[in-house]
C-alpha positions as CSV (number, residue, x, y, z in Angstrom):
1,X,-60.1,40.8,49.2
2,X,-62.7,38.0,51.4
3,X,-64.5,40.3,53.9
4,X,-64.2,37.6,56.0
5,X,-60.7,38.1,56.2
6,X,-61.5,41.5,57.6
7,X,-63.1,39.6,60.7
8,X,-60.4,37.3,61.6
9,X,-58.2,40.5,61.7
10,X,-60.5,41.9,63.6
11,X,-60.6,39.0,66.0
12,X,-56.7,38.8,66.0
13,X,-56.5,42.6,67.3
14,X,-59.9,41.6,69.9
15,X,-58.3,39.0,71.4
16,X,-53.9,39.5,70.6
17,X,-53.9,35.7,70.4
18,X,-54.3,33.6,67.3
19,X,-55.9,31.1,68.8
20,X,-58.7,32.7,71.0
21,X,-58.9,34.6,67.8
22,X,-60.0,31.7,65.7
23,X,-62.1,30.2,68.7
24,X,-64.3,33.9,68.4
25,X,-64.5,33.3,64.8
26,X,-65.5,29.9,65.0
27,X,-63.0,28.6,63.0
28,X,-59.8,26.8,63.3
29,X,-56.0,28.2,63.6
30,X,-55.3,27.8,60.3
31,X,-58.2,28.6,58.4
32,X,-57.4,32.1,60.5
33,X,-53.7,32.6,59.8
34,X,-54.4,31.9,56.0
35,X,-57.2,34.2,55.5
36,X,-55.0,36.8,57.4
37,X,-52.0,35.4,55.1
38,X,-54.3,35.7,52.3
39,X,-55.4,39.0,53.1
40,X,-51.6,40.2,52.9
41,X,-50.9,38.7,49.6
42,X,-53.8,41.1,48.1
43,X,-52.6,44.2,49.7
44,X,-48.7,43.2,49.0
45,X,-47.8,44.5,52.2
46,X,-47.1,42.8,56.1
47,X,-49.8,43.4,58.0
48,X,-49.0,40.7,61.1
49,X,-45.4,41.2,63.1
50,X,-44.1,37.7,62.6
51,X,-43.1,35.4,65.6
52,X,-43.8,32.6,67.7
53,X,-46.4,34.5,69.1
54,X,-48.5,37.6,68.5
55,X,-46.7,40.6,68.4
56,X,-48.6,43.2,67.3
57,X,-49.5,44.9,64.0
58,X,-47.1,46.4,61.6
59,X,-47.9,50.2,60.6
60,X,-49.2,49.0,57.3
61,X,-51.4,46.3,59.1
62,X,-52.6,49.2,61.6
63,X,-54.1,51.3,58.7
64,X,-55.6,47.8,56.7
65,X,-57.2,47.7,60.5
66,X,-58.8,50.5,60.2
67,X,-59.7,50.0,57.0
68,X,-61.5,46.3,58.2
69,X,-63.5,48.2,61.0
70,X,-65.2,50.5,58.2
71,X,-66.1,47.7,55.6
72,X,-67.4,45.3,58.8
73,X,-69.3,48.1,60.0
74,X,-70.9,48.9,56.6
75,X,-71.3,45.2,55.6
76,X,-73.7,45.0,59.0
77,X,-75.1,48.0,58.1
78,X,-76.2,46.6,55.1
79,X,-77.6,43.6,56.2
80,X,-79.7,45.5,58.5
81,X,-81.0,47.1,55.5
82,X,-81.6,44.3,53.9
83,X,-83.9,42.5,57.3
84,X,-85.5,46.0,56.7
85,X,-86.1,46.2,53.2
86,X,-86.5,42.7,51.7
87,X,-89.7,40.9,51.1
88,X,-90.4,37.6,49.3
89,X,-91.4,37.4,45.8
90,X,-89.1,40.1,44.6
91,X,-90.2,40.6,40.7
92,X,-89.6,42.8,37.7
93,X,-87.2,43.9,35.3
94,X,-83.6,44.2,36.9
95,X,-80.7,45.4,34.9
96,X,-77.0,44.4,35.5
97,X,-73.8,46.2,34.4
98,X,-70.7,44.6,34.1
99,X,-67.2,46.2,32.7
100,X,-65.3,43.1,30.9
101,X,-62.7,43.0,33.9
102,X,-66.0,41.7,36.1
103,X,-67.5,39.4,33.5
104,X,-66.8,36.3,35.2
105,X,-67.9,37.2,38.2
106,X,-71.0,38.6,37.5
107,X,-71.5,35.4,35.2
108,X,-71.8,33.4,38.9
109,X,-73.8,35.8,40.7
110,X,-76.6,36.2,38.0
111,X,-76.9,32.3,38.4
112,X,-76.9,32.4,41.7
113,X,-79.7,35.3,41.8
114,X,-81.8,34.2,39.3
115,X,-82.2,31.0,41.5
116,X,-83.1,33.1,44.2
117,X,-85.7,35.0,43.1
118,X,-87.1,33.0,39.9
119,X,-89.7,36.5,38.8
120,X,-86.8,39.0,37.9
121,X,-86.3,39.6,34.6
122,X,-83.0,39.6,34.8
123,X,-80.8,41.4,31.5
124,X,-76.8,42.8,32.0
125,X,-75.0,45.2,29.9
126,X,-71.7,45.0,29.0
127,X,-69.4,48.1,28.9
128,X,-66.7,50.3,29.6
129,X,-66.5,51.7,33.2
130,X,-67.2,55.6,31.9
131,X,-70.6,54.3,30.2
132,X,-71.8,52.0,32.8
133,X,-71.6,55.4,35.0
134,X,-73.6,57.2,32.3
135,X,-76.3,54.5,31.8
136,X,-76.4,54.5,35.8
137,X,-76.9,58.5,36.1
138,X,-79.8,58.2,33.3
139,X,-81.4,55.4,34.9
140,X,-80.8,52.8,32.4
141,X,-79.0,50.5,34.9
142,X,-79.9,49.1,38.3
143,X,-76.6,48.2,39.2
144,X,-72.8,47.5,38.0
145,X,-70.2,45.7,39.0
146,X,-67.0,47.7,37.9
147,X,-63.8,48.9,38.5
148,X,-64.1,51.7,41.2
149,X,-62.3,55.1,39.9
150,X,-63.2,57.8,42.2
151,X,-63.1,60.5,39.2
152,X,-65.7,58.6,37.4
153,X,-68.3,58.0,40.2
154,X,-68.9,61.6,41.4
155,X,-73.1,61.6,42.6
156,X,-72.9,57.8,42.9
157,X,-72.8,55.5,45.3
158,X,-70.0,52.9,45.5
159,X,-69.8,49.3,47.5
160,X,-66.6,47.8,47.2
161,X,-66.1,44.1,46.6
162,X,-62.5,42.6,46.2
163,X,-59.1,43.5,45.3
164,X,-56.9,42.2,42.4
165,X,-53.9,42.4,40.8
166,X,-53.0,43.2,37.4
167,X,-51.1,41.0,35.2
168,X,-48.9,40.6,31.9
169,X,-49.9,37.4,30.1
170,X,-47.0,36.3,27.5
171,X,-45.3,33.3,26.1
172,X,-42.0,35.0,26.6
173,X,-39.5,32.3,28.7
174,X,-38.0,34.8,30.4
175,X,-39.5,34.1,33.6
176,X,-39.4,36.9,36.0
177,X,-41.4,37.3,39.4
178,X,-42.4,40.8,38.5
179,X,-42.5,43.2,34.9
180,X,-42.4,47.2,34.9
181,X,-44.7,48.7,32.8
182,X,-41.9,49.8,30.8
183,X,-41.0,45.9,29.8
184,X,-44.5,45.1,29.6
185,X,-45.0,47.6,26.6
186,X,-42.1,46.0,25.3
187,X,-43.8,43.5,23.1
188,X,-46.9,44.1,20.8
189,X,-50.4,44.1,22.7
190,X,-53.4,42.9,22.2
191,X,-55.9,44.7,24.9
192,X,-59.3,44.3,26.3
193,X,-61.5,47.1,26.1
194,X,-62.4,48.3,29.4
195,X,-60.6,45.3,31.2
196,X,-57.7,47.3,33.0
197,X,-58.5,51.3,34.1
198,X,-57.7,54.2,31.8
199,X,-54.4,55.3,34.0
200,X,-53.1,51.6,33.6
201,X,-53.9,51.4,30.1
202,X,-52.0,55.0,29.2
203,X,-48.9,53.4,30.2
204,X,-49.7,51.0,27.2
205,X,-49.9,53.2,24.7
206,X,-46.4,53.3,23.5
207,X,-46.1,49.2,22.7
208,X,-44.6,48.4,19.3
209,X,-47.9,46.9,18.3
210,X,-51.7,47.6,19.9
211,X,-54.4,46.3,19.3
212,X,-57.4,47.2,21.2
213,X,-60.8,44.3,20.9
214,X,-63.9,44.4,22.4
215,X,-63.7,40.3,22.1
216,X,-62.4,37.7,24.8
217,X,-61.9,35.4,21.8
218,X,-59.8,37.7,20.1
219,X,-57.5,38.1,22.8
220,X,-57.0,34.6,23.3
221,X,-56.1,33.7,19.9
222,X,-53.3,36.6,19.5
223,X,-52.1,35.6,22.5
224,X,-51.9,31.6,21.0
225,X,-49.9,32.8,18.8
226,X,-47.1,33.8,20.8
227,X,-46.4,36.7,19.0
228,X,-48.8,38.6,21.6
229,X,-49.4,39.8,25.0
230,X,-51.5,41.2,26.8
231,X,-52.5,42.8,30.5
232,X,-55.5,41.2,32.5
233,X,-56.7,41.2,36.1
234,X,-56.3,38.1,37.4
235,X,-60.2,36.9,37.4
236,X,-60.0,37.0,33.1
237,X,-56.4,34.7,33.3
238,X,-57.8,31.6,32.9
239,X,-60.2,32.7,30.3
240,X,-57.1,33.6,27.5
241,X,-54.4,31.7,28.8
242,X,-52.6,28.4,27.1
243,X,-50.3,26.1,28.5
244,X,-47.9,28.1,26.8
245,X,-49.0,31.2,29.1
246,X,-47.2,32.4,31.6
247,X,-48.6,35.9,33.8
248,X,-46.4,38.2,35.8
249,X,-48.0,40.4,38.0
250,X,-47.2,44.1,37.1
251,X,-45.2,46.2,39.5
252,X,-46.4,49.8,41.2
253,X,-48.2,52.0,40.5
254,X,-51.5,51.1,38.7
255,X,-50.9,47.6,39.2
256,X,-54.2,46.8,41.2
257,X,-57.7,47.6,40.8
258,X,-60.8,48.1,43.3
259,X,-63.4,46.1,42.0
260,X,-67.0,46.7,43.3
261,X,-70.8,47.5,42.8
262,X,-71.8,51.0,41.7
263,X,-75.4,52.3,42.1
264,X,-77.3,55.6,42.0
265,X,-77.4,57.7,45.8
266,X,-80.4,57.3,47.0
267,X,-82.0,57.3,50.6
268,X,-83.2,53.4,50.4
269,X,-81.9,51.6,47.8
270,X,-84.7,49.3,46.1
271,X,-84.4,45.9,47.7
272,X,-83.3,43.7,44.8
273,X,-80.2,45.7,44.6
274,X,-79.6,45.3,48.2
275,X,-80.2,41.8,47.7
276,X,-77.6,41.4,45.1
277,X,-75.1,43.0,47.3
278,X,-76.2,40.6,49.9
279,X,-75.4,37.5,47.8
280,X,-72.0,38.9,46.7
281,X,-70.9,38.4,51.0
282,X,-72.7,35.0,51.5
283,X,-69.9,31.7,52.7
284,X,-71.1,30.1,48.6
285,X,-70.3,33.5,46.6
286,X,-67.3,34.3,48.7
287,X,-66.0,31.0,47.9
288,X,-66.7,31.1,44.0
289,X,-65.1,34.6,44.0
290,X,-61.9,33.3,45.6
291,X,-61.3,30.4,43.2
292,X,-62.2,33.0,40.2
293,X,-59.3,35.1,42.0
294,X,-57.2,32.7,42.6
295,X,-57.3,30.7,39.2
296,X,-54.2,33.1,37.8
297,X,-51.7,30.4,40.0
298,X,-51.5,27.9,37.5
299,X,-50.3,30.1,35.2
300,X,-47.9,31.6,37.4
301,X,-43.8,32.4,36.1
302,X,-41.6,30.6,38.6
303,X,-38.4,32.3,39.2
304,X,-35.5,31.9,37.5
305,X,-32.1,30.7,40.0
């Protein structure tokens, strides 16, 4: 999920008119009811009453509103911080985590930061979600970008990021616009380590075949052979997937994940970290993030009629 999707839903409930909505976001009608559109495709719910005009909120949309209100409030919090706190010529070692379901898009924001500030000496870990938190707790880390599991982040502070779906990626022409976890585990499995949480993958466990790999490679070429299949988030589709691939999104529960930046709880955060955070919000990375997200389409099952 775009943060500034959050605004224009924000706007929409300010002003109870789409298009004074989009005027006070500066954008046009459209680019407004697609973010908003957008916004209810990640959460899988209606958030908008639909009709000619604006009706009002649905009771799901009313809770995602007050769910916008606390992540705008802490995003201008943060940037507050970050007038504070920031100073040119940030320098030093700085050390990235990254669980393999946010390998890609850490991949664009190092770029992008090591641009910006050309004396860190930028290095990232790779790693599961429960030792990124133990590398974070001893210090070892800086930062990590992760999948956000409330029982794994106790004395830590979390930021969160996007949304995304979980998927099954298979050769199987059996097109459907939705699997259970049940028919997922149906067919052998070759897994990711540490892509998908530990509560998704449990309902794994019982698939004729598993195969568990610490390699993207690996993954890819079991599922080549169309013998395999395997469960992704949608950012890592693109990276296994053949033309032969199609992915089905998982049905409830356990079939989304809250993706976003874990660091140690401390009264000021040092300012390279809040910088990093910074760039993860700004119009370029917001855009990069959405194609990432949004790359699954192509490989997309269309229903059967």
């Amino acid at each position: 999920m775009i943060i500034r999707n959050f605004e224009y839903l924000l706007a929409l409930n300010q002003e109870r008119h789409f298009a004074r909505a989009a005027a006070a976001c500066q954008v046009s009608q459209p680019t407004l009811s697609s973010g908003i559109k957008q916004l209810e495709e990640d959460m899988d719910v209606l958030i908008v009453k639909r009709g000619q005009r604006f009706e009002g909120f649905t009771e799901e949309g009313a809770r995602v509103l007050l769910l916008a209100q606390q992540m705008l409030e802490d995003c201008q919090r943060l940037k507050q911080e970050l007038r504070d706190l920031r100073g040119p010529g940030l320098q030093g070692p700085f050390r990235i985590g990254m669980s393999p379901s946010t390998a890609a898009v850490v991949s664009v924001l190092s770029v992008s930061f090591a641009e910006q500030f050309p004396l860190l000496q930028i290095s990232s870990t790779t790693a599961s979600c429960e030792e990124l938190m133990q590398q974070l707790r001893q210090g070892e880390l800086d930062i990590a970008l992760t999948h956000l599991e409330p029982a794994l982040h106790e004395g830590l502070e979390t930021h969160a990021l996007y949304d995304e779906r979980l998927f099954l990626l298979t050769s199987d022409k059996a097109h459907k616009e939705r699997v259970s976890w049940e028919q997922a585990a149906a067919s052998p499995l070759c897994l990711l380590r540490g892509a998908i949480p530990a509560p998704a993958q449990t309902r794994l466990e019982h698939a004729p075949k598993l195969m568990v790999t610490d390699a993207v490679p690996m993954v890819a070429a079991h599922l080549a052979t169309k013998k395999w299949a395997t469960v992704l988030p949608q950012s890592l589709v693109s990276q296994v997937a053949t033309a032969q691939t199609v992915a089905i999104p998982l049905s409830p529960p356990d079939n989304r994940i809250n993706i976003g930046f874990v660091t140690q709880k401390k009264a000021a955060l040092p300012p390279a970290i809040h910088a990093m955070m910074e760039l993860a919000h700004t119009p370029e990375m917001v855009t990069a993030i959405r194609a990432l997200l949004a790359a699954h389409r192509a490989f997309r099952a269309k229903p059967t009629r």
